[in-house]
N, C-alpha and C positions, 0 to 999 in steps of 0.2 A: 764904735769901731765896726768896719766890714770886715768877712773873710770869704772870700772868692770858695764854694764848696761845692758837693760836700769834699773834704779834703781832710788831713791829716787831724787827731780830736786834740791833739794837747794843747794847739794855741788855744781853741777856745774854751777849753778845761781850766788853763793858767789862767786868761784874761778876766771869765767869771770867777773862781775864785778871788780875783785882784779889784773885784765890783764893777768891771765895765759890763755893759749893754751893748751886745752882738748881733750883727742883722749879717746873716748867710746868703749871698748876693752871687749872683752868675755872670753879671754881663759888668763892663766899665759905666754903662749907662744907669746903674743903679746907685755909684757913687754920689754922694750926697756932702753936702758942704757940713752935715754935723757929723761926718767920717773924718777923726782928728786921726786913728789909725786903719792902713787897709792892708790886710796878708792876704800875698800871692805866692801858692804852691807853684813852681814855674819848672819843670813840669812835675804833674801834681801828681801825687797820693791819696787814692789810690789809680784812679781814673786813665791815665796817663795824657790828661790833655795840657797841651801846650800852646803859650801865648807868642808868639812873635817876640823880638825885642824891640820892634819898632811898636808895638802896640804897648808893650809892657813902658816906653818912653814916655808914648805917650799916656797913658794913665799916669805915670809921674808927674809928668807936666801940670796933669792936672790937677793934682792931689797939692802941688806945690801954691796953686793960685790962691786955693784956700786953706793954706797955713797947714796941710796935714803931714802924712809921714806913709810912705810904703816902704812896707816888709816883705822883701822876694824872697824867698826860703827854695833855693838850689838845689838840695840835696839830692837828686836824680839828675842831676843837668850834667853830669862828668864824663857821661859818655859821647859828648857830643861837644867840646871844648872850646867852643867860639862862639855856643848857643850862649853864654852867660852875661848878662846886660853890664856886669861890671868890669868885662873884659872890651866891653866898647862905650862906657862911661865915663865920660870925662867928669862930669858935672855932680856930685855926690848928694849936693842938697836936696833934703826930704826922703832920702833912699839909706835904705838898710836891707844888706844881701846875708842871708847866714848860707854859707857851704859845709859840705860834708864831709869826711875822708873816707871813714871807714866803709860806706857803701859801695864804692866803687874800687876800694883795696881791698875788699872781704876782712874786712878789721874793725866791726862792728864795736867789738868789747873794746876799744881802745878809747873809746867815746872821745871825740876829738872832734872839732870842728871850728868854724871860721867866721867870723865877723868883719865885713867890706863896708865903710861909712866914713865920713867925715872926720877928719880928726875929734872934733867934739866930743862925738856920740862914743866913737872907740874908747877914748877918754871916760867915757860915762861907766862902759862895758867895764872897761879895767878895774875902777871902783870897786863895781858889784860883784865883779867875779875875785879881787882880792889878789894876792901875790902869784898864790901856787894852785891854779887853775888849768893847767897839764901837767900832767905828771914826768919827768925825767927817761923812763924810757919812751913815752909817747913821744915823745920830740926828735929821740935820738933816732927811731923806725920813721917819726914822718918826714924827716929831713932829707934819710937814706933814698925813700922811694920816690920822694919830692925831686932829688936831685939828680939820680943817677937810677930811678925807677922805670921798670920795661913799659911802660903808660902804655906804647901803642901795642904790645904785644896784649897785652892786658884787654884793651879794649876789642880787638880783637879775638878774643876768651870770649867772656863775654857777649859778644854777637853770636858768635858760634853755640852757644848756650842756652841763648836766647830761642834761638830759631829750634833747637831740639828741643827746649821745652815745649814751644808752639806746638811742634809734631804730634810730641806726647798726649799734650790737652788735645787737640784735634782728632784726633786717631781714636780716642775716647768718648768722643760726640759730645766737650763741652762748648758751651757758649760762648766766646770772647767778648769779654765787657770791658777791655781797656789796658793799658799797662806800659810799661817804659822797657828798656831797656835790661834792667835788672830785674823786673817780676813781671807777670802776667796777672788780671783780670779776669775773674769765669762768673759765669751767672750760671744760680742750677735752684730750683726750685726747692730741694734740699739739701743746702749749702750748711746749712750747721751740722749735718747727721753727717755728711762727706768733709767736714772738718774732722768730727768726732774718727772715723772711720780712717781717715790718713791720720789722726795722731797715732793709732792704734797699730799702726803700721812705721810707727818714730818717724813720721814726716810731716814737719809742721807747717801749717798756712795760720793768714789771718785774718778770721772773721769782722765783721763791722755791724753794731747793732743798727746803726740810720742803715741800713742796708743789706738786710737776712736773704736775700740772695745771693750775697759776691762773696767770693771769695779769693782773697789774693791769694801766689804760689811763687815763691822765689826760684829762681834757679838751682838746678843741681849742677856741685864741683864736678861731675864725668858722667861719662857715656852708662858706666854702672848707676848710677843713683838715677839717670832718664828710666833705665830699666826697670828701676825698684820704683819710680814712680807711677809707670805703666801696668805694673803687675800689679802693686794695692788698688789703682783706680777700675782694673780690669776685675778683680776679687768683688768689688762694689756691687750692692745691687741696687743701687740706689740711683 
């Protein structure tokens, strides 16, 4: 199997422990016909780079000719609501989309999320995941903001959010090395000591071992916790 990287560790955490053989690939051109599976972060984690959906088609296409399977893994795609290849795929064969909730609700712990595929394969999902694979109030909250939820007010947050964080990191003299909507990317020479240094300050990021420079930064809920993250990174001497 490929995984378009470096990107999120768990797929290819899960897939080795499960015995497959993983080639970390950057481009469509490196697809290879003994690629029975290929995961695409769309847009990825942490990097924030994003594939077109007319690209990401056709890498299906292609993956279809020789019998494979692409996995788009969404999860950052919410802010932008038409970016999602399964909201303009007709055709499902050889695709599987997993989406997210909780990161674009700020309802992380509710661990919820989506599976878009072929009847088949859904079929498959339901198997493995068994009866009671969300919980009762998770349904009852994601139905509420699914259906009758302020989405655009929300995305809206969000941007606004985004852009003060930006401020913050910049005003600070970090590096930007990439990011979505919902976090930012910094590059800093010493990224784990300015880990260590904002947890010590209750603000947590998330370091990446393929990658001892970066360091990801989510957003803060207000204009106070921009502040609280200006003042630790200002206390820094690093």
């Amino acid at each position: 199997m490929a995984i378009f990287g470096p990107t999120y560790g768990e797929y290819a955490r899960a897939f080795t422990e499960a015995g497959f053989g993983i080639d970390q690939i950057t481009s469509r051109e490196e697809i290879s016909a003994s690629h029975g599976l290929v995961v695409l972060v769309n847009p990825n984690n942490p990097t924030g780079r994003t594939f077109p959906i007319e690209e990401v088609e056709s890498i299906r296409k292609a993956i279809v000719g020789q019998g494979g399977i692409l996995l788009v893994d969404e999860a950052f795609a919410d802010h932008e609501p038409k970016s999602g290849i399964a909201r303009k795929q007709a055709d499902m064969e050889s695709l599987i989309v997993f989406r997210s909730f909780g990161k674009f609700f700020g309802l992380a712990g509710l661990r919820l999320g989506f599976v878009i595929a072929s009847q088949d394969v859904t079929e498959q999902f339901q198997q493995w995941l068994g009866p009671w694979a969300v919980s009762g109030p998770a349904l009852v909250i994601a139905n509420a903001l699914m259906t009758d939820g302020p989405a655009a007010a929300i995305r809206t947050s969000i941007l606004e959010r985004k852009l003060a964080l930006d401020a913050v990191l910049q005003r600070a003299g970090l590096s930007m090395a990439g990011g979505t909507a919902l976090f930012s990317l910094v590059e800093h020479d010493r990224a784990s000591d300015l880990h260590v240094h904002l947890c010590r300050a209750h603000i947590l990021t998330r370091r990446f071992d393929y990658a001892p420079k970066w360091l990801r930064i989510g957003l803060a809920p207000d204009a106070a916790g921009d502040k609280r993250l200006a003042e630790a990174l200002r206390l820094s001497d690093l």
